[in-house]
C-alpha positions as CSV (number, residue, x, y, z in Angstrom):
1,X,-23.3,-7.9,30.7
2,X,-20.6,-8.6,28.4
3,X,-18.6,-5.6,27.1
4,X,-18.0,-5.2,23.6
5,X,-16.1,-3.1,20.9
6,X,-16.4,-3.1,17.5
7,X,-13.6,-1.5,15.9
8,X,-14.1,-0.1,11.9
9,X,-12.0,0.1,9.2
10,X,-10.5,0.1,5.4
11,X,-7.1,-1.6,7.2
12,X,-5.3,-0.7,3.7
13,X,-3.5,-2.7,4.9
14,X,-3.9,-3.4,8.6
15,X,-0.7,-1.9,10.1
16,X,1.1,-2.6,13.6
17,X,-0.6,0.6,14.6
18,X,-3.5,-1.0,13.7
19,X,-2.7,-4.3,15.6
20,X,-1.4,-2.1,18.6
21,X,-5.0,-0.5,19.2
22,X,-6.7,-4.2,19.1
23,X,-4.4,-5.5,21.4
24,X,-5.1,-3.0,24.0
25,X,-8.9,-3.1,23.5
26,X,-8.5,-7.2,23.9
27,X,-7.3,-6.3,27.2
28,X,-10.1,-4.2,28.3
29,X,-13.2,-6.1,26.5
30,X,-14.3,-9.2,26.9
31,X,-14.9,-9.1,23.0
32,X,-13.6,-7.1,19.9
33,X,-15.0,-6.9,16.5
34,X,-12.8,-5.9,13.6
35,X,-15.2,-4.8,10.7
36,X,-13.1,-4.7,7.5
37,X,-15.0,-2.2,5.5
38,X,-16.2,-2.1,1.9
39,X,-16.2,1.3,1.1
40,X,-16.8,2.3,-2.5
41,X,-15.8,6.0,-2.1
42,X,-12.1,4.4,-1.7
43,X,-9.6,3.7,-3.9
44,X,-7.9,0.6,-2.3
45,X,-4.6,-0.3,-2.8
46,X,-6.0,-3.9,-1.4
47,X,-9.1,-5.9,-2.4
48,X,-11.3,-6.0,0.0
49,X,-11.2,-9.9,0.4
50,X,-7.0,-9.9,0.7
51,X,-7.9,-7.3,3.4
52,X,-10.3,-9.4,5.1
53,X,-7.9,-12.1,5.1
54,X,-4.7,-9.7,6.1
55,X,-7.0,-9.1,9.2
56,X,-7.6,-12.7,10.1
57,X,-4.2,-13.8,9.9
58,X,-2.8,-11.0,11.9
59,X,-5.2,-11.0,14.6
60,X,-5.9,-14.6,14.9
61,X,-3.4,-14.8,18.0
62,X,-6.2,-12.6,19.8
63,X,-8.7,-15.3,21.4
64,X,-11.8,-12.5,22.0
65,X,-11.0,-10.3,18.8
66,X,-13.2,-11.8,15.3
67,X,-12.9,-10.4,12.1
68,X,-16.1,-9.6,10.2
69,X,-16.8,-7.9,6.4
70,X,-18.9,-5.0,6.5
71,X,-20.3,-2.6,3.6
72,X,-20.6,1.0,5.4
73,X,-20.9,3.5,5.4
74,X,-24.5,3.7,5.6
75,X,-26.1,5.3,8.6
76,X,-28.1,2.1,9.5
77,X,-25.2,0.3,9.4
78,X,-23.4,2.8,12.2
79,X,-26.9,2.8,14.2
80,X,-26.7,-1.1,14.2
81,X,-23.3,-1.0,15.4
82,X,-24.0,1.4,17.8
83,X,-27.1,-0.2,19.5
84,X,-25.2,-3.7,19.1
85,X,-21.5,-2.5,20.5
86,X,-21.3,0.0,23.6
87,X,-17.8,0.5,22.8
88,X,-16.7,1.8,19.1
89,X,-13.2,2.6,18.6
90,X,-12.9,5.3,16.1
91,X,-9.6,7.0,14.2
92,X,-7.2,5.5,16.9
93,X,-9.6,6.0,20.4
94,X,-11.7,4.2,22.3
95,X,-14.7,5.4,23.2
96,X,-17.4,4.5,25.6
97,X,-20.8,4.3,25.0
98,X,-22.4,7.7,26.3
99,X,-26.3,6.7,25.9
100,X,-26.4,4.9,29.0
């Protein structure tokens, strides 16, 4: 089975801590999602397409890490990720999947 992450965020901006965390978790998975998120409870110093794009061009030396655009939070959204990605990595930590 192929291990993935997904890792969620505002990235406003996406930060070397930011970049730090993904580079580790491209290490240990075989795949990492970066979810820019929409959230509409924010106040962005970004938009949320120059954040998208931030994203892309920073992590684009990562091989197994895509950047994806993702409304949340809604709790169908998290349940999808959830069921979809074993591994989330949430404020700074990666976690395992504990449902199986």
């Amino acid at each position: 089975m192929k291990i993935k992450a997904i890792y969620p965020g505002t990235f406003d901006p996406i930060t070397a801590g930011h970049e730090d965390l993904v580079k580790r978790a491209s290490n240990i998975f075989e795949s990492v999602i970066v979810a820019v998120a929409y959230n509409t409870q924010k106040n962005t110093l970004f938009s949320y397409d120059e954040r998208y794009d931030m994203c892309r061009k920073v992590l684009s030396k990562y091989k197994n890490v895509d950047v994806i655009k993702i409304i949340l939070p809604t709790i169908t959204d998290l349940v999808v990720a959830a069921v979809t990605y074993p591994v989330v990595i949430s404020n700074g930590e990666i976690g395992a999947d504990r449902t199986s």
